[in-house]
N, CA, C and O of each residue as an XYZ file, in Angstrom:
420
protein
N     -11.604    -25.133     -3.630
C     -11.069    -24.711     -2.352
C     -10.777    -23.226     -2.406
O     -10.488    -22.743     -3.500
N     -10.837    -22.251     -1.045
C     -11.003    -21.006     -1.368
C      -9.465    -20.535     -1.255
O      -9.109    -19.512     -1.840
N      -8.776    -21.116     -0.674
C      -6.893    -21.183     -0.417
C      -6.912    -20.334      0.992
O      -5.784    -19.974      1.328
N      -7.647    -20.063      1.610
C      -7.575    -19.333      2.823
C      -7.380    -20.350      4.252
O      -8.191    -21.046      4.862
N      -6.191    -20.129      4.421
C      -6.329    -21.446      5.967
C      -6.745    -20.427      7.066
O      -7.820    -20.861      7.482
N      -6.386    -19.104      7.857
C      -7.097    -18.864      8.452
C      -7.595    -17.138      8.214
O      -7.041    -16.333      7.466
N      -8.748    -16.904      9.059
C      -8.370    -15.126      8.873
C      -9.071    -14.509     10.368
O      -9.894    -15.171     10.999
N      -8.653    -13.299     10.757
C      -8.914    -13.141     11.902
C      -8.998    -11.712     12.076
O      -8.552    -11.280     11.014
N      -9.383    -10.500     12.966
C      -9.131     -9.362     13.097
C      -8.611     -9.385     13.737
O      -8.512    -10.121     14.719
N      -7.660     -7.891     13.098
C      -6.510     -7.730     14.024
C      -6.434     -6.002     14.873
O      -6.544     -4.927     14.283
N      -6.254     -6.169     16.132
C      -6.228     -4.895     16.932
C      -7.254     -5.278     17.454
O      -7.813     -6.371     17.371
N      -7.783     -3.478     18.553
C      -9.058     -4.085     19.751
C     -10.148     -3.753     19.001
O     -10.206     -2.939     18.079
N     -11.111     -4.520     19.515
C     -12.643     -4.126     19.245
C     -12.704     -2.555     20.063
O     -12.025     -2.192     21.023
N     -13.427     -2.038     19.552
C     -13.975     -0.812     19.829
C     -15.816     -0.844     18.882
O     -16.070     -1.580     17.929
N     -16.581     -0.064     19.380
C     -17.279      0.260     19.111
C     -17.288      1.275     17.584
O     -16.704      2.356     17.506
N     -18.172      0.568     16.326
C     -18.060      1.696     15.603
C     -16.779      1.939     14.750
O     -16.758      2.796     13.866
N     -15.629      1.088     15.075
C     -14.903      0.938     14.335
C     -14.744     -0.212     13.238
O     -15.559     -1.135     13.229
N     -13.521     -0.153     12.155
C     -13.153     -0.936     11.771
C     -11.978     -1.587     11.801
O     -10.899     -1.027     11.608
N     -12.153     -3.096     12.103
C     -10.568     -3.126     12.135
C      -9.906     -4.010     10.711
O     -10.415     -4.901     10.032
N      -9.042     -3.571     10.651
C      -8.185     -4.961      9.848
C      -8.257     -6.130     10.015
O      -8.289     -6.566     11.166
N      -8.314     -7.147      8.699
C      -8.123     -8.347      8.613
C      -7.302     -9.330      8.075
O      -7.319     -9.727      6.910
N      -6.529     -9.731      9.045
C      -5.444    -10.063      8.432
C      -5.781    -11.967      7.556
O      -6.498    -12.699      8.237
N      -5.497    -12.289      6.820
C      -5.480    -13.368      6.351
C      -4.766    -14.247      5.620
O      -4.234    -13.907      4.564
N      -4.678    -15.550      6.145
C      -3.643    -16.203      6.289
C      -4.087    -17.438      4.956
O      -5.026    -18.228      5.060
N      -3.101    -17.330      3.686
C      -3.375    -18.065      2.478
C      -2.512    -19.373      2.518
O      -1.645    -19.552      3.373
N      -2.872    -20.451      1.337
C      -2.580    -21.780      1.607
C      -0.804    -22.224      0.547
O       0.072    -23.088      0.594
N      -1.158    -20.874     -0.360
C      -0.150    -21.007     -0.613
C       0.225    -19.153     -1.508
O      -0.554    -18.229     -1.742
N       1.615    -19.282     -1.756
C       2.485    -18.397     -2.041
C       1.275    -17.639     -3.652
O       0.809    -16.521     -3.874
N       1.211    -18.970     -4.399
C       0.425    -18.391     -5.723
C      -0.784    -17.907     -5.426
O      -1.160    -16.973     -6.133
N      -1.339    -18.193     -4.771
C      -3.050    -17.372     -4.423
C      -2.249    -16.018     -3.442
O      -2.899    -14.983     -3.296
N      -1.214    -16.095     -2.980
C      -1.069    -14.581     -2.593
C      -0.826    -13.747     -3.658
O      -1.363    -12.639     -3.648
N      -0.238    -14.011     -4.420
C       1.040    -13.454     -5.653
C      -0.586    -13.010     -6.483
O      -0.812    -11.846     -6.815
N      -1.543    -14.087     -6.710
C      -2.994    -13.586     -7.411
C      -3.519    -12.643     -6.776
O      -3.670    -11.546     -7.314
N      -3.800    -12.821     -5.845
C      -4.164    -11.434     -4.899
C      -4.008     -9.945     -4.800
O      -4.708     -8.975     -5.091
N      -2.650    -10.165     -4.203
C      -1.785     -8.922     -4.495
C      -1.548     -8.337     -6.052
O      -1.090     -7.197     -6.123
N      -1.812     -9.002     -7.219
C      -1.800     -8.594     -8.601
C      -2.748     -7.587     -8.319
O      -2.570     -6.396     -8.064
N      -4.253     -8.553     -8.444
C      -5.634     -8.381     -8.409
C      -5.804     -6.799     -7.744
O      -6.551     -5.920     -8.174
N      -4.837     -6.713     -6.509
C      -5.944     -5.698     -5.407
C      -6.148     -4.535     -6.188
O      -7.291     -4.117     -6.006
N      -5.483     -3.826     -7.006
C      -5.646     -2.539     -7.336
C      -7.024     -2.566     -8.494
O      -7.614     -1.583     -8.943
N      -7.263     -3.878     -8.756
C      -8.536     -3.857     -9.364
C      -9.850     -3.333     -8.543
O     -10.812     -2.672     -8.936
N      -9.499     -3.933     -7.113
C     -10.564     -3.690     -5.971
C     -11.284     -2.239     -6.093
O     -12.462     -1.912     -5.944
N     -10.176     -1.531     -6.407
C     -10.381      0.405     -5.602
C     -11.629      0.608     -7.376
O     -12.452      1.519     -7.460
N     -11.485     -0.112     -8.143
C     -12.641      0.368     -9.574
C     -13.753     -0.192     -9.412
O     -14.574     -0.119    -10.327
N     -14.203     -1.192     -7.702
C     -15.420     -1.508     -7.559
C     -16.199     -0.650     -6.977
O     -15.655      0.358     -6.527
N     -17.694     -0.805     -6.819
C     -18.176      0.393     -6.204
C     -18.056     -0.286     -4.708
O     -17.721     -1.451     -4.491
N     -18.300      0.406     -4.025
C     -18.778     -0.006     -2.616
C     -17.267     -0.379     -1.768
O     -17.147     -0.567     -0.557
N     -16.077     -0.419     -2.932
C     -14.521     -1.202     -2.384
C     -13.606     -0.159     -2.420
O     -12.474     -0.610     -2.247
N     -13.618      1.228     -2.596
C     -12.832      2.385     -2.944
C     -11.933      2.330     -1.600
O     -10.764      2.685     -1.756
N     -12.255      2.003     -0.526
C     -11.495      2.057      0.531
C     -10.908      0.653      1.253
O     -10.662      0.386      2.429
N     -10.800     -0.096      0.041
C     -10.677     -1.453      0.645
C      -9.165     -1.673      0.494
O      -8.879     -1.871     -0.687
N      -8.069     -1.703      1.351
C      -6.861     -2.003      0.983
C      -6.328     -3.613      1.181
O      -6.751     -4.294      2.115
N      -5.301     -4.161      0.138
C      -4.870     -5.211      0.703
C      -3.174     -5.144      0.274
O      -2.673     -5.031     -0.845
N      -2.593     -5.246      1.469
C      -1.223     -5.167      1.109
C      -0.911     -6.631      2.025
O      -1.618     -7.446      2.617
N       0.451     -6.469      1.794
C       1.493     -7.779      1.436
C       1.983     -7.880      3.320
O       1.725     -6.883      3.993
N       2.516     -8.839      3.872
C       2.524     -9.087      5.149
C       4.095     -8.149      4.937
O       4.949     -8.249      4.057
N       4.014     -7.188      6.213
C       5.798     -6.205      5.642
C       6.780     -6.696      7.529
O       5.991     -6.893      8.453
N       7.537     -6.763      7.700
C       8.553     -6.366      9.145
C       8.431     -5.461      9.441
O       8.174     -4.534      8.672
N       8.606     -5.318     11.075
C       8.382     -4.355     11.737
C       9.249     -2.981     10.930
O       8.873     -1.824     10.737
N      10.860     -3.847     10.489
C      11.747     -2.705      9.867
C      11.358     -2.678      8.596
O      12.281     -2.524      7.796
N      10.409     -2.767      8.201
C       9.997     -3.017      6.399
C       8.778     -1.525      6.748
O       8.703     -0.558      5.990
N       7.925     -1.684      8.063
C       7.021     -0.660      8.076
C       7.506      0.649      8.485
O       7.114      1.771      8.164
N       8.182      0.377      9.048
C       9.144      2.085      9.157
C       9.698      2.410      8.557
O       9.617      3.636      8.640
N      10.816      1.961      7.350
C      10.853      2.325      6.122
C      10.017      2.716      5.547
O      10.089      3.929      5.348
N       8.896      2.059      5.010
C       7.447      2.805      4.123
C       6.802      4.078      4.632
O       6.309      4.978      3.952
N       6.921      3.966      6.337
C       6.336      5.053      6.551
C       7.147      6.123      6.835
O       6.534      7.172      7.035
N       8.328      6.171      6.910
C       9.648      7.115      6.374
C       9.274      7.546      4.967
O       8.918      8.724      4.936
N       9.256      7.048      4.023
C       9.181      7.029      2.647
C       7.311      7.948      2.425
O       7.337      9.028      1.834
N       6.238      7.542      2.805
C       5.285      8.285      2.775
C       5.636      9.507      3.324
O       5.259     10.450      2.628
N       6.211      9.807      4.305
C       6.198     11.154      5.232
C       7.050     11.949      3.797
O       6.720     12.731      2.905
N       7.997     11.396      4.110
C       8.978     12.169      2.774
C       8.038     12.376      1.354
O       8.075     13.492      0.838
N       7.372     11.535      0.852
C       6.389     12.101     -0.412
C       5.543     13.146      0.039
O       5.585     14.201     -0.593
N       4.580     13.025      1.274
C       4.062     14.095      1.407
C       4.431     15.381      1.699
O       3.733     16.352      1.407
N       5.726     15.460      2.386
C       7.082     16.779      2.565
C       7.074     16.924      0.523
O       6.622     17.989      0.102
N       7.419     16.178     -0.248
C       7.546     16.917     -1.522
C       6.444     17.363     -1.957
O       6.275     18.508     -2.377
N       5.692     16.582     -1.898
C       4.032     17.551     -2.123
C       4.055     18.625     -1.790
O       3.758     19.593     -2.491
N       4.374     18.639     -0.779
C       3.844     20.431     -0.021
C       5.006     21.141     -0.881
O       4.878     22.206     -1.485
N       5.718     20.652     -0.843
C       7.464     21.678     -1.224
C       7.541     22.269     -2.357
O       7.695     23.491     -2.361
N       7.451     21.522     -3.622
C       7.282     21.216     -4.314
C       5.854     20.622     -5.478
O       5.898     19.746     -6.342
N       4.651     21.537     -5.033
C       3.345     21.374     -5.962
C       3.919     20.936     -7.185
O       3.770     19.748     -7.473
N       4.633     21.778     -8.062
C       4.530     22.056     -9.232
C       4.878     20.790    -10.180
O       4.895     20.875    -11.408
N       5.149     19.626     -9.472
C       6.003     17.930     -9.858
C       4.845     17.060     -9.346
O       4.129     17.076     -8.344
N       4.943     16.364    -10.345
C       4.223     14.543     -9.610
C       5.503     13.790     -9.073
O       6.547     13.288     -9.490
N       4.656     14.056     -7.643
C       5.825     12.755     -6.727
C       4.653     11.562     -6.952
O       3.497     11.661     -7.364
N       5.689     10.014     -6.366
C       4.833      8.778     -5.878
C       6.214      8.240     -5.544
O       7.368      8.650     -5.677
N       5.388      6.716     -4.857
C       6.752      6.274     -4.493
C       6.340      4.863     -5.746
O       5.226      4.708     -6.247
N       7.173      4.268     -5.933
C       7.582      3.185     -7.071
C       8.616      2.329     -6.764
O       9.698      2.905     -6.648
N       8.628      1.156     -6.599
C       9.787      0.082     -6.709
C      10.381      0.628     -5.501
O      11.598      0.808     -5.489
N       9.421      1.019     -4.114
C      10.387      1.524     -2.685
C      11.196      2.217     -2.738
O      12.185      2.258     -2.007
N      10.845      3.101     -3.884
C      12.039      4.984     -4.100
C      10.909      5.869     -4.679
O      10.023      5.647     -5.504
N      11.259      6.950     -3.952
C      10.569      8.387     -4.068
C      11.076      8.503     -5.581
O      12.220      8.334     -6.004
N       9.537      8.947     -6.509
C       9.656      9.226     -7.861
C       9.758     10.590     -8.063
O       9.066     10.909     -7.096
N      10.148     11.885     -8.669
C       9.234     12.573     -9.247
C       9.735     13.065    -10.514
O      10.796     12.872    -11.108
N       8.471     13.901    -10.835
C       8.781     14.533    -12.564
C       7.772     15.712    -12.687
O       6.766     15.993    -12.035
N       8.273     16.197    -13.553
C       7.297     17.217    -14.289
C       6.164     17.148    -14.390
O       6.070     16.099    -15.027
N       4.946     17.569    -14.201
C       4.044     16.963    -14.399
C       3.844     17.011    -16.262
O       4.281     17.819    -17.082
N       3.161     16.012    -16.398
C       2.851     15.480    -17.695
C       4.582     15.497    -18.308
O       4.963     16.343    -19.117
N       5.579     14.290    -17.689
C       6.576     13.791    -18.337
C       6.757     12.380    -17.773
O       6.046     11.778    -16.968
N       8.169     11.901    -18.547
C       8.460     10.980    -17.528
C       9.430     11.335    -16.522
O      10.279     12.222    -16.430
N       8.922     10.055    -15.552
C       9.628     10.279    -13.561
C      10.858     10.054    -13.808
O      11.290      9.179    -14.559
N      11.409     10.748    -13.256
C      13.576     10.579    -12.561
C      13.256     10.417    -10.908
O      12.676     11.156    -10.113
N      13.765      9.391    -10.800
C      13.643      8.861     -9.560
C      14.602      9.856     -8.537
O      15.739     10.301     -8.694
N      14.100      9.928     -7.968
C      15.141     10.763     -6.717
C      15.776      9.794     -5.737
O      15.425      8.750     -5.186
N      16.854     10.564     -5.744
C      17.905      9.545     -4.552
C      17.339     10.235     -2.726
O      18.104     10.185     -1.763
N      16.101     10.735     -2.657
C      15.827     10.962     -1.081
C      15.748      9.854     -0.373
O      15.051      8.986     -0.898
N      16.382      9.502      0.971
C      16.068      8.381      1.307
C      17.225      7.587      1.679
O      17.082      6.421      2.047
């Protein structure tokens, strides 16, 4: 069995585009496999742009995208550090050390 009960695109058709697909699993452990798995995806050829993330709340996606805006503000600010975000907190460090998490946010 493939564990997928349904899957569907999501947003409008347009011409020439792509849309998202959202898909709906049979149980919790084939998600939890999944979501391990995805970052394996981006080392296939032809899948470099293939994302799969986790179903988030409306207030779960404005947080993240609070949190991206703010990494890319340290990027610019701040070249000279590796930012990322980790465990839903802005990281950064020296480059070539280890990260001290920053309290931005």
């Amino acid at each position: 069995s493939s564990g997928i009960n349904a899957e569907y695109g999501v947003g409008t058709k347009r011409d020439n585009a792509i849309r998202p697909v959202k898909i709906t699993l049979k149980s919790i452990d084939h998600v939890n496999q999944i979501l391990r798995n995805a970052k394996i995806l981006h080392t296939k050829t032809g899948y470099s742009g293939i994302y799969i993330c986790p179903d988030r709340t409306a207030e779960q996606r404005k947080a993240d995208k609070r949190l991206w805006e703010q990494l890319k503000t340290k990027r610019k600010t701040e070249p000279e550090k590796d930012h990322r975000i980790q465990n839903g907190r802005l990281v950064s460090s020296e480059k070539d050390s280890k990260p001290a998490v920053s309290n931005v946010g």
